[in-house]
C-alpha positions in Angstrom: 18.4 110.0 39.1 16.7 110.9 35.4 15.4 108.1 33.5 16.1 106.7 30.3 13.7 108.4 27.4 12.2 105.2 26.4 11.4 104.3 30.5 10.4 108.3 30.2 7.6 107.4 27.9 6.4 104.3 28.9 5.1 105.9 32.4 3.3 108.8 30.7 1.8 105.7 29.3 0.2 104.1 32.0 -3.1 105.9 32.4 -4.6 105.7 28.8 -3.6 101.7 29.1 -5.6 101.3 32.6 -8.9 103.5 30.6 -8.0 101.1 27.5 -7.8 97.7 29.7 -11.3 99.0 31.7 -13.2 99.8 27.8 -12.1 96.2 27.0 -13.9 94.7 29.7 -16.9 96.7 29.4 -17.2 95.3 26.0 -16.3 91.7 27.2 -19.5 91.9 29.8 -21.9 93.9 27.5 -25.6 92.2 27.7 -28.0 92.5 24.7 -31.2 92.4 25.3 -33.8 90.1 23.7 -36.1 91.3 22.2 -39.8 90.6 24.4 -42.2 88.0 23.0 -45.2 89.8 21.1 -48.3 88.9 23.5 -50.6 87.8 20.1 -48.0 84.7 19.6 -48.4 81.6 21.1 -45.2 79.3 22.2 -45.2 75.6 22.7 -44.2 74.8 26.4 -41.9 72.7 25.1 -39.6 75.3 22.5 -36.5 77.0 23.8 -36.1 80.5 23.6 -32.9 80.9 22.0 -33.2 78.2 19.7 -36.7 77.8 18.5 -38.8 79.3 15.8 -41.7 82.0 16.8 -44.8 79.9 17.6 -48.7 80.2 15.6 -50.3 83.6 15.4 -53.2 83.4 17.2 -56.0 85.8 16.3 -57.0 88.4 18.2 -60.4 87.0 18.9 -58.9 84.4 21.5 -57.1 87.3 23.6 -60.1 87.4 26.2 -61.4 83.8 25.6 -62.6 81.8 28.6 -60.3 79.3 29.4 -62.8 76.5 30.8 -63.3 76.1 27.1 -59.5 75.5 26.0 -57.4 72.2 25.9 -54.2 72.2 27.6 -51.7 71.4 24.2 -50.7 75.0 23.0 -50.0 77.7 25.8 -51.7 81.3 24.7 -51.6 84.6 27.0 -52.9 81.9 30.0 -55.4 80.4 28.1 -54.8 77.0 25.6 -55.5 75.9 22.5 -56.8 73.0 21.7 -54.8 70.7 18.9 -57.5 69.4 17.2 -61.9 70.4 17.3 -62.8 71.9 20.5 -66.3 73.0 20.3 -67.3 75.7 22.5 -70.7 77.6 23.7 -70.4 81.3 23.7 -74.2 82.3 24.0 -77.3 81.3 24.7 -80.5 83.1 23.6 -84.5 82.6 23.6 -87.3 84.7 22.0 -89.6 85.6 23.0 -89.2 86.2 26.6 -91.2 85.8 28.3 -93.5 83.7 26.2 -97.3 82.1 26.7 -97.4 78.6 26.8 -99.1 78.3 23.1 -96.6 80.7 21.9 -93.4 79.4 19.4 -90.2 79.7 21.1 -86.6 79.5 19.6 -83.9 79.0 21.4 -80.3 80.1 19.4 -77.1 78.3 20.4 -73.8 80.0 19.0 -71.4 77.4 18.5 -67.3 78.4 18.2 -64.4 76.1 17.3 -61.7 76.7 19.9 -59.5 74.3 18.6 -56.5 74.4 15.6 -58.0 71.6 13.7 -61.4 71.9 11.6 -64.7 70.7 13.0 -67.0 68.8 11.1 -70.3 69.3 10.2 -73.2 67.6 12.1 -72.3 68.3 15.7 -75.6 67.4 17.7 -76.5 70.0 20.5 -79.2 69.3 23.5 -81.8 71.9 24.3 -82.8 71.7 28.3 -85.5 73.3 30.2 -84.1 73.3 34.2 -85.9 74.7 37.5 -82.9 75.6 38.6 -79.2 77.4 37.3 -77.4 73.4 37.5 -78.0 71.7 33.8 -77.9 68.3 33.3 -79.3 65.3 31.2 -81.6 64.7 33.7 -83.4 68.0 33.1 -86.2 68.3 30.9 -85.2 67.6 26.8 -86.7 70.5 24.9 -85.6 69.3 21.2 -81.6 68.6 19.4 -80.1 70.6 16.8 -77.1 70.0 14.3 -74.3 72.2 13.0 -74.6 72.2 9.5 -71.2 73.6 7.9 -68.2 72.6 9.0 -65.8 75.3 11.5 -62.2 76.4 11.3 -60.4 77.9 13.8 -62.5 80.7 15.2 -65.3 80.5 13.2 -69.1 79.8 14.2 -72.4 79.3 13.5 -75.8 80.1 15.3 -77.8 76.9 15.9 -81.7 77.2 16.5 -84.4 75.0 17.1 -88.2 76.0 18.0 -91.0 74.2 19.5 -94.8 75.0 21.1 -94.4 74.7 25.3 -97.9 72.9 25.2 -96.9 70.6 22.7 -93.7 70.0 25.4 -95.8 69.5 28.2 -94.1 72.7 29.7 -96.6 74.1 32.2 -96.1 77.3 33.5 -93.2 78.3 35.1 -89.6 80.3 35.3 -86.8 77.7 33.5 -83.0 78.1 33.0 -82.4 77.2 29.1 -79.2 74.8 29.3 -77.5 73.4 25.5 -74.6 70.8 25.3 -72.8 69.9 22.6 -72.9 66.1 22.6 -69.4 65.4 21.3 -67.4 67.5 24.0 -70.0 67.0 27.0 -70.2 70.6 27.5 -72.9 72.2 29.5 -73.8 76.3 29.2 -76.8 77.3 30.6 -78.4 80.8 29.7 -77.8 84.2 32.2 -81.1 84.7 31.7 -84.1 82.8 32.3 -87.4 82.0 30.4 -91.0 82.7 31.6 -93.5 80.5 30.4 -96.9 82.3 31.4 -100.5 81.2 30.6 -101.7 80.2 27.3 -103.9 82.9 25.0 -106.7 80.4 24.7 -108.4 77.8 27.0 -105.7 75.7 27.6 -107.1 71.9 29.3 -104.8 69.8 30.7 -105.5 66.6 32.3 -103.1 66.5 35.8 -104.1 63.0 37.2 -106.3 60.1 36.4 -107.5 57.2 39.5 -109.8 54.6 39.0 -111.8 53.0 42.0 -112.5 50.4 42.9 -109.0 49.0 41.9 -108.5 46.1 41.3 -112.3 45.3 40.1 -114.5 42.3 39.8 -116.1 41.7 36.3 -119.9 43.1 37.8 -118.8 45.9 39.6 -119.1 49.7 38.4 -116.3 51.3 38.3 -115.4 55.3 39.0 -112.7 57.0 36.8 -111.6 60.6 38.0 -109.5 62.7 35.8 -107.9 65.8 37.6 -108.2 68.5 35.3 -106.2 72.4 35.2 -106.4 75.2 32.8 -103.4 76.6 32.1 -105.3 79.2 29.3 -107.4 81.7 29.0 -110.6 81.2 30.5 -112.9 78.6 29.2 
């Protein structure tokens, strides 16, 4: 039986249509990707992806910051920024080291605003002298310091103070140097420690003092005994 020219045609047809109908579906299922993120921009937790603007450009500063020191408001590559001042304590350093007890010592706290909002000037800081690597306000209060300018985003300033051991009462000893920043409650104490050693001069200082008898009637002698150490040169 020969078919029709028109039926003919139609069935050379019906390969190309099945490669036509598989193109079309191809297209119908194609994905686009979307385009990664960069890792320098921070997104609020609370944007959608496919709607929302690109978040704040952070600067490349905060990429290896320690995040004990951020605020949970904006997320950034793990860490956070904070949305308003955050004051933070990147380093500690005191010269000289080590240093004789009649000797001037400084003691340089770098201070860093880690949050978005400017911080204003005269933060107080805390200067501690501790026995041991655990700062606290019970330690030993060396002297305060003050910012003086106020900090944006990122920027800093070094805040010193210097003082005399003697003039301290600082005797001799090994001492982890502690600062906090009074506003945020924020402790950091130094890697490194600070020898105090003996003074260059004769250096008396009185330890105790007892008086006997005690108490004492009006006709009575009395004996006073001071306990005395030189913490100096000989004298």
């Amino acid at each position: 039986m020969l078919l029709k020219p028109h039926a003919r045609a139609l069935s050379s047809l019906r390969l190309p249509l099945s490669l036509i109908a598989l193109f079309l579906c191809l297209i119908c299922t194609e994905t686009v990707a979307r385009p990664a993120t960069p890792a320098n921009v921070i997104q609020s937790p609370l944007a959608s992806p496919d709607t929302d603007p690109p978040g704040i450009t952070a600067p490349a500063a905060f990429q290896n910051s320690r995040p004990a020191l951020w605020s949970p408001d904006v997320q950034h590559t793990g860490a956070t920024l904070h949305s308003a001042c955050n004051l933070g304590i990147t380093s500690v350093t005191v010269t000289p080291s080590p240093a004789a007890r009649d000797e001037s010592v400084t003691i340089t706290a770098r201070v860093e605003n880690m949050g978005l909002l400017s911080c204003a000037a005269g933060q107080v800081l805390e200067y501690y002298f501790s026995t041991n690597s655990v700062i606290s306000t019970f330690d030993f209060l060396v002297g305060t310091g003050t910012t003086t300018k106020s900090l944006n985003l990122g920027s800093a300033q070094d805040v010193s103070i210097s003082f005399t051991p003697k003039d301290q009462g600082v005797i001799p000893d090994t001492y982890w140097v502690g600062v906090r920043i009074v506003s945020e409650n924020e402790f950091l104490a130094a890697e490194n420690t600070l020898t105090i050693g003996p003074s260059t001069t004769c250096d008396i200082d009185v330890l105790s003092l007892s008086a006997s008898p005690n108490p004492a009637f009006d006709h009575e002698d009395i004996t006073i005994t001071a306990s005395v150490i030189n913490y100096g040169a000989t004298c």
